[in-house]
N, C-alpha and C positions, 0 to 999 in steps of 0.2 A: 269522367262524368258523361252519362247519357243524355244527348235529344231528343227527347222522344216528342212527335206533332200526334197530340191531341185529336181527334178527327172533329171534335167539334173548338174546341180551343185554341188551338195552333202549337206550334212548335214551344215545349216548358222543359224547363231542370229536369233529369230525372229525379229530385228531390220530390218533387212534387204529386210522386205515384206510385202506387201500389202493386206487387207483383199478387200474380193472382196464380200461378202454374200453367202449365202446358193447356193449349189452347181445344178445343173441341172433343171435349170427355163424355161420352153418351153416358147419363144418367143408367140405369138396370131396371128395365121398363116394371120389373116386377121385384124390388130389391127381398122380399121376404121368402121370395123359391131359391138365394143365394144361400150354396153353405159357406162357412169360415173362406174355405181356399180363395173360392170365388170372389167373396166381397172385399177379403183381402187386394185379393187383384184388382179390384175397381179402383179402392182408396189407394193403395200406394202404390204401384207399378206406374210409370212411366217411361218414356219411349227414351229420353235424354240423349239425345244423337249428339251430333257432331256437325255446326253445320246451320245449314235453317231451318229453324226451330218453330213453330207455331205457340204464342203465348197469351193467355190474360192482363191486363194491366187492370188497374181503376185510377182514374184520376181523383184521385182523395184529395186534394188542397186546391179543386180547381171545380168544376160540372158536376163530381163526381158520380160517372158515367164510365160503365167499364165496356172494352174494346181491343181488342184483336193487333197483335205484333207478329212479323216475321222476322226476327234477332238471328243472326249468325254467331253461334256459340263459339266463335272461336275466337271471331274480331271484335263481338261486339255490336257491331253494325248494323242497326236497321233498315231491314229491306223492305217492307210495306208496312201500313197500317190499315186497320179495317175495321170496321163497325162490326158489333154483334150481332148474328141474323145474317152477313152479308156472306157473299163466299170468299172464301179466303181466293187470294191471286194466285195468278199462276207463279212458277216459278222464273224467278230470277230479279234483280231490283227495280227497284222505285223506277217509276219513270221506263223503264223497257217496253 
């Protein structure tokens, strides 16, 4: 089970939260000059590494207010949290 700290809540269950996908998806400033290929690639292609990850959450059972994770796909581990709007950290963990 995951800790995830809320940036306005504090630290909850991850029972308590909603995954949202990979984190900072630029919308297609003009989605209607997209053909198939293209819009394809927008909606479903993502980067899925290995590693740290940039993610959405929503805190559905709490604010619900969605905000910004860096998750290590491997361990699990969260390494920053971040508000929407904000920039994502640099890398390496919490607290460095």
């Amino acid at each position: 089970m995951l800790l995830i700290e809320c940036p306005w809540c504090g630290p909850r269950d991850e029972q308590e939260f909603g995954y949202g996908g990979e984190a900072h998806i630029v919308r297609p400033a003009d989605p209607h000059a997209l053909d198939d290929a293209a819009w394809g690639e927008y909606l479903f292609m993502r980067t899925n590494r290995k590693g740290a990850h940039r993610e959405r959450w929503v805190h559905s059972e709490g604010c619900r207010r969605w905000f910004n994770v860096v998750r290590d796909t491997v361990s699990h581990e969260i390494l920053a949290v971040y508000r929407v709007g904000e920039a994502p950290p640099a890398a390496g963990r919490r607290g460095e």
